[in-house]
C-alpha positions in Angstrom: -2.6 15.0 -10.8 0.3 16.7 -11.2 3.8 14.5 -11.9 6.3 13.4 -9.5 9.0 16.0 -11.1 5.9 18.9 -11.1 6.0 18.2 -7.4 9.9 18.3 -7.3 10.2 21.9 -9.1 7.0 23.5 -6.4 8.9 22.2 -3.3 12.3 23.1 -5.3 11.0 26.8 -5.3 10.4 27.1 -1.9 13.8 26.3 -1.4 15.1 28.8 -3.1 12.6 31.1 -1.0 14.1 29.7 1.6 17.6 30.1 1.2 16.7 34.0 0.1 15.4 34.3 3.4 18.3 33.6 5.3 18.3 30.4 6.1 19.4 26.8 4.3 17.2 24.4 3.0 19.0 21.8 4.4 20.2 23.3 7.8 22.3 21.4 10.4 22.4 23.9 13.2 19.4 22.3 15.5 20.3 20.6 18.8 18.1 18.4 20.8 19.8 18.4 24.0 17.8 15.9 26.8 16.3 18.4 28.4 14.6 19.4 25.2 14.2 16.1 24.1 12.4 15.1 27.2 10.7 18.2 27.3 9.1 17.5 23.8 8.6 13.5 24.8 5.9 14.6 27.6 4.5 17.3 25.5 3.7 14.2 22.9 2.0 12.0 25.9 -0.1 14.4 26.8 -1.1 15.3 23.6 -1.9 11.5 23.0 -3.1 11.0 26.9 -6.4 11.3 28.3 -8.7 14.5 27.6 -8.8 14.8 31.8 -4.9 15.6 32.1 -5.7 18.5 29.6 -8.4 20.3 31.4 -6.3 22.5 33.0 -5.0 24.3 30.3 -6.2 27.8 29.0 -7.8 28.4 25.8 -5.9 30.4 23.0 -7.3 33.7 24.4 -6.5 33.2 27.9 -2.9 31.9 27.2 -0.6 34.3 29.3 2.2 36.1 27.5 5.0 34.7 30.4 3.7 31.5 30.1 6.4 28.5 30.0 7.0 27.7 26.5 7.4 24.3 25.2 9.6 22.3 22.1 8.1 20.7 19.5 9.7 19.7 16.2 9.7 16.6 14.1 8.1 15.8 10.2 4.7 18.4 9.4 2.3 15.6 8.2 -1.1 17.6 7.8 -2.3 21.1 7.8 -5.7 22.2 9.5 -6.6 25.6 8.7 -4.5 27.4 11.4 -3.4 23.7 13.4 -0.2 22.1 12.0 0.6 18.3 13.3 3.9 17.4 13.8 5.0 13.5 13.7 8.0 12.6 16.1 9.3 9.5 17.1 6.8 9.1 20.3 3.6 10.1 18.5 1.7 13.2 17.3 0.7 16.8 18.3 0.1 19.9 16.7 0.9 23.4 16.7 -1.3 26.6 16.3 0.5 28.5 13.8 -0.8 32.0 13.0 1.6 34.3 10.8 0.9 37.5 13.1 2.1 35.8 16.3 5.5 34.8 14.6 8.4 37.2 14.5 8.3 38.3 10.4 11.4 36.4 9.5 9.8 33.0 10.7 6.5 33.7 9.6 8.3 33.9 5.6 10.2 30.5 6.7 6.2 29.4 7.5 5.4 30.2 4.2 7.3 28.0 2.5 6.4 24.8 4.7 5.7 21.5 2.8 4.0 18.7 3.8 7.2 16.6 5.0 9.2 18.7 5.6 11.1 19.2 9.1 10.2 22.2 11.5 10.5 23.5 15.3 8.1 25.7 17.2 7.6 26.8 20.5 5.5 28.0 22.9 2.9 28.2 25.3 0.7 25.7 25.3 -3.2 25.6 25.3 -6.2 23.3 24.7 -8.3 23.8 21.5 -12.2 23.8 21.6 -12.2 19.8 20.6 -10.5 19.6 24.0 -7.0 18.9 21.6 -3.2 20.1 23.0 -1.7 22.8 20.8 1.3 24.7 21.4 0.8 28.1 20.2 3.4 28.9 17.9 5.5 32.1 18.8 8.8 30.7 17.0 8.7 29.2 14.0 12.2 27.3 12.1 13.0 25.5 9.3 14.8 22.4 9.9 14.5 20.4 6.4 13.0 20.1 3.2 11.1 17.0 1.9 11.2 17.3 -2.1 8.7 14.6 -2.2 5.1 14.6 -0.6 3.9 11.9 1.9 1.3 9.9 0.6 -2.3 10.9 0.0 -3.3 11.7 3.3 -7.0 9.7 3.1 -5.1 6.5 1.4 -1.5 6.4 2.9 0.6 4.2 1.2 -1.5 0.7 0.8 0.5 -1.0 -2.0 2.2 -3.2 0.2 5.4 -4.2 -2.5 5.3 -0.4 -2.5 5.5 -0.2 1.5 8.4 -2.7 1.5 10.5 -1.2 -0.9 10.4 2.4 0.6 10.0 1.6 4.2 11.7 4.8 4.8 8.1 6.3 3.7 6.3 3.2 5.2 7.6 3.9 8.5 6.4 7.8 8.5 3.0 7.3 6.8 1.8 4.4 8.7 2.3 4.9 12.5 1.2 1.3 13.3 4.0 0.0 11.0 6.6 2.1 13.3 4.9 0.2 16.4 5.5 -3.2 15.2 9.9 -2.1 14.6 9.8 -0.6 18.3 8.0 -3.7 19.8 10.9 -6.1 18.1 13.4 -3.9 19.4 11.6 -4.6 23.2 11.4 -7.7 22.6 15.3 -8.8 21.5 16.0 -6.2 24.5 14.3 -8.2 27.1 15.6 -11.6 25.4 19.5 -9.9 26.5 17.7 -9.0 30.0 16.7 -12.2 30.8 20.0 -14.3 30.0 22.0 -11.4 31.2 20.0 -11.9 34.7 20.9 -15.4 34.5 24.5 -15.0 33.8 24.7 -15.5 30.4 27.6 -14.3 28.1 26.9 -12.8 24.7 29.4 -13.4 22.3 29.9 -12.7 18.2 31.2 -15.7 15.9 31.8 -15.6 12.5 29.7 -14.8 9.6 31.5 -16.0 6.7 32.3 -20.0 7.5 34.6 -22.1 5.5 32.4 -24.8 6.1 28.9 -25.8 5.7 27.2 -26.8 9.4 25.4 -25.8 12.2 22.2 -26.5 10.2 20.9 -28.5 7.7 20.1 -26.1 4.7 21.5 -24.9 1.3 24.2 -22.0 2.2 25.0 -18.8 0.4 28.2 -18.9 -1.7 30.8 -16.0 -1.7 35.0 -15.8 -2.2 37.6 -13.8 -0.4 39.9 -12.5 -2.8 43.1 -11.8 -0.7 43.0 -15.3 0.6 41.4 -16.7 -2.6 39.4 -18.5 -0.5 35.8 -20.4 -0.8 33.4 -18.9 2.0 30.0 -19.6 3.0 27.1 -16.9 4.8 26.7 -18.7 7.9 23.7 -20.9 8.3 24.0 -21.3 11.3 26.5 -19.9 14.5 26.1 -23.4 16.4 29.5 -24.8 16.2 31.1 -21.8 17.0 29.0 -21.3 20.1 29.8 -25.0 21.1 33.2 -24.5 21.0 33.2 -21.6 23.3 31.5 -24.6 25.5 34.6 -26.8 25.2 36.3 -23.1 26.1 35.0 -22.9 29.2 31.9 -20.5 28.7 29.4 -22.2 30.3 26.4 -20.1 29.5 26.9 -18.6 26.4 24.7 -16.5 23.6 24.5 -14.8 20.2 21.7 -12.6 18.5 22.6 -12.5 14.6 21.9 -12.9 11.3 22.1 -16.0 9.4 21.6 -17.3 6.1 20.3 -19.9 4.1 19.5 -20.0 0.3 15.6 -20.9 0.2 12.8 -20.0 -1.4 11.0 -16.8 0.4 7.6 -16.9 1.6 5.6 -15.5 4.8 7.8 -17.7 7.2 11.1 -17.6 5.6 13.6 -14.8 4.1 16.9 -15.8 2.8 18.8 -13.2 5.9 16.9 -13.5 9.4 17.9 -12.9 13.0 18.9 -15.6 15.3 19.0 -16.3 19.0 21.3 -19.3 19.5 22.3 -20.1 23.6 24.2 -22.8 25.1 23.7 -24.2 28.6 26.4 -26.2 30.1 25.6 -29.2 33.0 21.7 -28.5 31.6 19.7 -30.7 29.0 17.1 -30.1 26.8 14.3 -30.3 29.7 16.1 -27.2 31.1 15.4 -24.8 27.9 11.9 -26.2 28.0 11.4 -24.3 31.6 13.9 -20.9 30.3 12.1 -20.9 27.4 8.1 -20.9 28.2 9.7 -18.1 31.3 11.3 -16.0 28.7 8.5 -15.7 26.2 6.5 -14.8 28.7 8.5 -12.2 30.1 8.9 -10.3 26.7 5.4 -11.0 25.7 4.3 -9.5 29.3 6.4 -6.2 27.9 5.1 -6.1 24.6 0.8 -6.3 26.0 2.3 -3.1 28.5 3.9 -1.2 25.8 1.8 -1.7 22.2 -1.4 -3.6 23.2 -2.6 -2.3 20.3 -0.8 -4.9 19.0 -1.6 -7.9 20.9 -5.8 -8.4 20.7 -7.6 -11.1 18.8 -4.9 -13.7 19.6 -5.6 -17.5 18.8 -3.1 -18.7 20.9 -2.4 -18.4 24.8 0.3 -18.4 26.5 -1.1 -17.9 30.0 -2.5 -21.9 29.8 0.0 -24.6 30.6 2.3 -25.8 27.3 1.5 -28.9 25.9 4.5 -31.1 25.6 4.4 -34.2 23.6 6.2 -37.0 21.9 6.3 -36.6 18.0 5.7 -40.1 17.9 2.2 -39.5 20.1 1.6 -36.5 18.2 1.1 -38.7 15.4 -1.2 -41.4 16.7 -3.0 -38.6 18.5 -3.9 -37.1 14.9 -4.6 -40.2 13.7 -7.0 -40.8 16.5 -8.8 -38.0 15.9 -9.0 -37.5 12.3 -12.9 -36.2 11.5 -13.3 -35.3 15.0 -14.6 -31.4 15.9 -12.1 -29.2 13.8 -9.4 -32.0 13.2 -9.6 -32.4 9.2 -10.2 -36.2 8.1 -6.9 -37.8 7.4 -6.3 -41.3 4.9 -4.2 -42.2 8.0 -7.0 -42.5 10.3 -7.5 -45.8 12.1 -3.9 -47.0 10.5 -1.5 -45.1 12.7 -2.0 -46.3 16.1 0.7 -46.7 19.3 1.4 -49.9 18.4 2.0 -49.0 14.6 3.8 -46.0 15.4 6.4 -47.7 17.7 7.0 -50.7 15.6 9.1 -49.8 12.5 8.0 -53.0 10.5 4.1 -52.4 10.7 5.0 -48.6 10.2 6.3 -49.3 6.9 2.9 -51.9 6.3 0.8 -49.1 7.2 2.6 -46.2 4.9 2.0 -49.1 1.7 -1.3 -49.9 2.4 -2.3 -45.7 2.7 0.4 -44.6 -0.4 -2.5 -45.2 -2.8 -4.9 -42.6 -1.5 -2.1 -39.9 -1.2 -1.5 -37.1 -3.5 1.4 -37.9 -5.7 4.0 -35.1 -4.0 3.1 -37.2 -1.0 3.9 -40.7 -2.0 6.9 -39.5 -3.5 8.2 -38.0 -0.4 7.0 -41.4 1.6 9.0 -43.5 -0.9 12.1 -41.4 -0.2 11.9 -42.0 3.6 13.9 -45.6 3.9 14.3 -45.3 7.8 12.1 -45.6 10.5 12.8 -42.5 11.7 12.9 -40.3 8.2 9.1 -42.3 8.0 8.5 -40.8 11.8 9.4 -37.0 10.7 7.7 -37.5 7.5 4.5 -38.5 8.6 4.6 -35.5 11.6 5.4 -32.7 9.0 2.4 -34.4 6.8 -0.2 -35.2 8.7 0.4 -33.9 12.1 2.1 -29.6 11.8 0.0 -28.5 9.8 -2.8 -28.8 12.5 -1.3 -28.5 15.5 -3.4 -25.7 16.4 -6.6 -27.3 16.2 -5.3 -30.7 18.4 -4.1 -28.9 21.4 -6.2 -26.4 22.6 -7.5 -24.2 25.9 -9.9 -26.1 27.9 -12.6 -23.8 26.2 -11.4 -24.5 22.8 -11.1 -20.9 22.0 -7.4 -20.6 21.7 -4.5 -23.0 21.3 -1.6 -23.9 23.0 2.0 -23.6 22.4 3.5 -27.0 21.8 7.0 -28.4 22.8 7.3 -31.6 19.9 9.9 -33.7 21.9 11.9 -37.3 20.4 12.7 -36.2 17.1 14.6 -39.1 14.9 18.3 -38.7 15.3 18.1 -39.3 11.0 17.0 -35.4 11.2 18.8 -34.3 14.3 22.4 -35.1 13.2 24.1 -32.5 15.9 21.8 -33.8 18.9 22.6 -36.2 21.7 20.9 -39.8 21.5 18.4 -40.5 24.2 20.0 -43.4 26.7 17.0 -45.4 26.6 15.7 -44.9 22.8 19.0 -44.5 20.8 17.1 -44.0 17.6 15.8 -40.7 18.9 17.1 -37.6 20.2 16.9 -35.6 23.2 15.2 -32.7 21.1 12.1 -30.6 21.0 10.8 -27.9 18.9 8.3 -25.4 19.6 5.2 -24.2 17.9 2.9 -21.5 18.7 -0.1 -21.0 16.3 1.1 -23.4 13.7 4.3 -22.0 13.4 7.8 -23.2 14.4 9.8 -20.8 16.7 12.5 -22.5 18.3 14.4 -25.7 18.4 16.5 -27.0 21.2 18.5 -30.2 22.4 20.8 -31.8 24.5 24.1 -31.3 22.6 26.0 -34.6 21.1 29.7 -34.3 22.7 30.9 -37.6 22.1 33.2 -37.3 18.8 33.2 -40.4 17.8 29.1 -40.2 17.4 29.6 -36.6 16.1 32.4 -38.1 13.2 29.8 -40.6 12.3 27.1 -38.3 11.9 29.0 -35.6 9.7 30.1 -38.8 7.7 26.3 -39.9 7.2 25.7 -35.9 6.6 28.4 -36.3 3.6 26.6 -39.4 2.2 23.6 -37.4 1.8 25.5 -35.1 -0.2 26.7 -37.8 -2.7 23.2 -38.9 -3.0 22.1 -35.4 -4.0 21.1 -33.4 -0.4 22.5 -29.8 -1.4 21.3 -29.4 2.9 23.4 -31.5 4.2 26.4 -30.2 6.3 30.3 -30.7 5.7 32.9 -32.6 7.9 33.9 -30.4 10.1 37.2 -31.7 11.3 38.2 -29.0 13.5 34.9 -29.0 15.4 35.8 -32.9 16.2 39.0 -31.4 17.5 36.7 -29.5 19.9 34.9 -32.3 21.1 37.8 -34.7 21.4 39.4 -31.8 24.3 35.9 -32.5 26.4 32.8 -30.4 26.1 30.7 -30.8 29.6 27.0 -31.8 28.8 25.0 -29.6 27.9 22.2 -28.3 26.0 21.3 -25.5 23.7 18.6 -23.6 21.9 18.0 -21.5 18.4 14.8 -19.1 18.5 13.9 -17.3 15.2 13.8 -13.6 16.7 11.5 -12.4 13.6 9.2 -15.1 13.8 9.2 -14.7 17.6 8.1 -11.1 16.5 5.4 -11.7 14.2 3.6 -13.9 17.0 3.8 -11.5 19.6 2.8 -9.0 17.1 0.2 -10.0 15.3 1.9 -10.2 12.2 0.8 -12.6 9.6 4.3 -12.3 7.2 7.9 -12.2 7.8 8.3 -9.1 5.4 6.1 -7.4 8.3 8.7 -8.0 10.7 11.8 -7.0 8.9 12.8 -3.3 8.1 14.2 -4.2 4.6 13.1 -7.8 3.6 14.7 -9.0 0.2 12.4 -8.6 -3.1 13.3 -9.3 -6.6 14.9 -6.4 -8.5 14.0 -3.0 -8.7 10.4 -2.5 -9.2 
């Protein structure tokens, strides 16, 4: 197999050819104007359509010399015999390029051709004996050399820390790859369409915060020289968003990144896109209804344009949501423990309503079950001194990780998205207290098969409540929380000038994508996810 820099000095030669011939290796002289453009988009669908719409052309021998001639031009990515397929951004078709129909300058240009490499044709086209579209080549041009090769044509490129790092190949070799990119950009375009229909303003905030908040979660550091000034990569842009509340901007969103320094796995990337929206005179019941609507809508988009990417789901979305108290969730598991696909728990029989609503047999029943847990699990139970850190504790245990197999279709075949509703205001320090249970909050968050995609609640606007709570945030600090958020004085400034009630909502866009994609890691997702140094 010949070395990368043996393949550099062959495709180097024809570029000298080429430049002898007249004509620049790297040219810049080609215009796709829409007409052409369009012109080459329809050739592409019915290259890719159904045989039927083809039937009507003529074969290469009864192709008429004043015959209409057609554009097509985009990356050569195989050579058959005489055929030549060109990739474009809308899909594949393929020329008929014989050296005797092409005027003698482009037939040398043809010569020189690489796989890779960029090239235009035109002309007339015909249907091959397969049935196939080809245009048969009367012009042929050069448009730009590749000095590397695609991948091997039967393999592609498989080595998938390979892929990631040079997506640029990624993206040409592996058409289904491309798919999955243009589906996330339909789906954050029909998130805009449906808050723009409902009168939603989109706004930017700042990336680099002086502060630590919006989120619970270790931040990025960084420094401003000029100012010589301590800055953090925004966790989150809540605050900022609320304060365009107290501003007057009643309905009011942001798609960005943000940032938080965590260990990277499937679910998580240290950079990853936000949608954050606030809802004014609204509470958190509101996004529940907005929500299950707008998933729908983009996920309606996504089946129309890529279905290839939307078969063998486990989840539906079609069924009614499950919504339910994390406190019911619990005893629910419980309940079930050892039943049909629900996994046995040591909780089972222990956590019932009555337990789970009384913080003093709570407690009893953690201690009498602490002995049959794994140590990593009694540890964190020994941590939790609140009722409500006990609550949280026990759901992200026992109950998350089988979400999917507790709340399902009527069939059992699929499961069901769940809104988790009540969390402990321990956990929730920027949502509003419930009127009639002050120990929990008026949040939810939602998970569709098993995995978290948004979070929502009815906002805390009181400033005294919201003071206390950033205190209680800095107490975590002292006692070692490298999460917990700063005292955001300003922000309490905010509040104290009257923010109306309302209620807002953060969905992870990439996550967001990988459901409605079928995709079972984040790095899937992202054009250029972060990987340790160069390979």
């Amino acid at each position: 197999m010949a070395s990368e820099d043996e393949l550099r000095a062959a495709r180097q030669a024809h570029a000298v050819s080429i430049e002898a011939a007249g004509t620049k290796a790297f040219p810049n002289d080609f215009r796709a104007d829409p007409v052409t453009e369009g012109r080459r988009r329809a050739l592409v669908a019915l290259a890719e359509g159904a045989a039927e719409a083809r039937e009507g052309l003529p074969a290469e021998d009864g192709v008429s010399a004043d015959a209409e001639h057609f554009p097509l031009y985009g990356r050569v990515m195989a050579k058959r015999g005489p055929f030549v397929v060109f990739q474009t951004p809308y899909g594949k078709a393929q020329a008929l390029v014989r050296a005797d129909a092409l005027p003698a300058e482009d037939a040398r240009l043809f010569a020189e051709v690489d796989l890779a490499d960029h090239a235009y044709v035109s002309g007339p086209l015909l249907r091959t004996k397969t049935g196939a579209l080809a245009v048969k080549a009367l012009r042929w041009r050069h448009l730009g050399k590749a000095m590397l090769p695609p991948p091997d044509k039967w393999h592609g490129l498989t080595d998938i820390e390979k892929r990631y790092r040079e997506r640029y190949v990624d993206l040409f070799a592996n058409p289904d790859v491309a798919a999955v990119f243009r589906a996330r950009s339909l789906i954050v375009r029909e998130l805009r369409t449906f808050l723009e229909t409902r009168d939603f303003l989109e706004v930017e905030t700042p990336m680099l915060h002086q502060l630590r908040g919006g989120a619970t979660a270790k931040p990025f550091h960084t420094h401003h020289n000029a100012l010589d000034l301590p800055l953090f990569l925004r966790i989150a842009p809540e605050l900022y968003l609320k304060r365009l509340v107290v501003g007057g901007f009643d309905r009011v969103y942001e798609i960005g990144r943000s940032f938080r320094n965590e260990g990277v796995s499937s679910r998580h990337n240290p950079e990853f896109t936000m949608l954050e929206a606030y809802l004014a005179y609204a509470t958190v019941d509101d996004w529940m209804d907005l929500l299950e609507a707008m998933l729908k809508q983009a996920d309606a988009r996504v089946g129309e344009a890529y279905p290839q990417l939307t078969g063998g789901r486990t989840f539906s979305f079609a069924a009614p949501w499950k919504r339910v108290r994390m406190r019911d969730a619990i005893v629910e598991r419980a309940a079930r423990a050892g039943q049909g696909e629900v996994p046995p728990s040591p909780f089972a029989g222990h956590l019932t309503h009555d337990v789970v609503y009384d913080e003093a047999k709570l407690l009893a029943a953690c201690e009498a079950v602490a002995p049959s847990l794994d140590e990593h699990a009694r540890k964190l139970l020994a941590k939790a001194k609140t009722h409500g850190a006990r609550l949280f504790l026990l759901y992200e245990l026992v109950v998350e990780p089988d979400l999917t197999k507790l709340y399902r279709t009527d069939d059992g075949s699929q499961s069901l998205p769940v809104f988790v509703m009540d969390y402990p205001f321990e956990v929730s320090p920027l949502a509003r207290r419930n009127d009639l249970e002050p120990a929990f909050t008026d949040r939810f968050e939602l998970f569709v098969d098993g995995r978290e995609i948004a979070n929502a609640f009815s906002e805390l606007n009181d400033p005294d409540d919201q003071a206390a709570r950033f205190r209680g945030q800095l107490d975590n600090r002292a006692g070692g929380d490298e999460e917990a958020m700063d005292y955001d004085a300003d922000y309490i400034r905010a509040l104290s000038h009257g923010m109306p009630p309302a209620a807002g909502m953060g969905l992870g866009v990439d996550r967001l994508t990988m459901l409605l994609c079928g995709q079972a890691s984040i790095r899937d997702v992202l054009l250029f996810p972060l990987l340790r140094g160069p390979a």
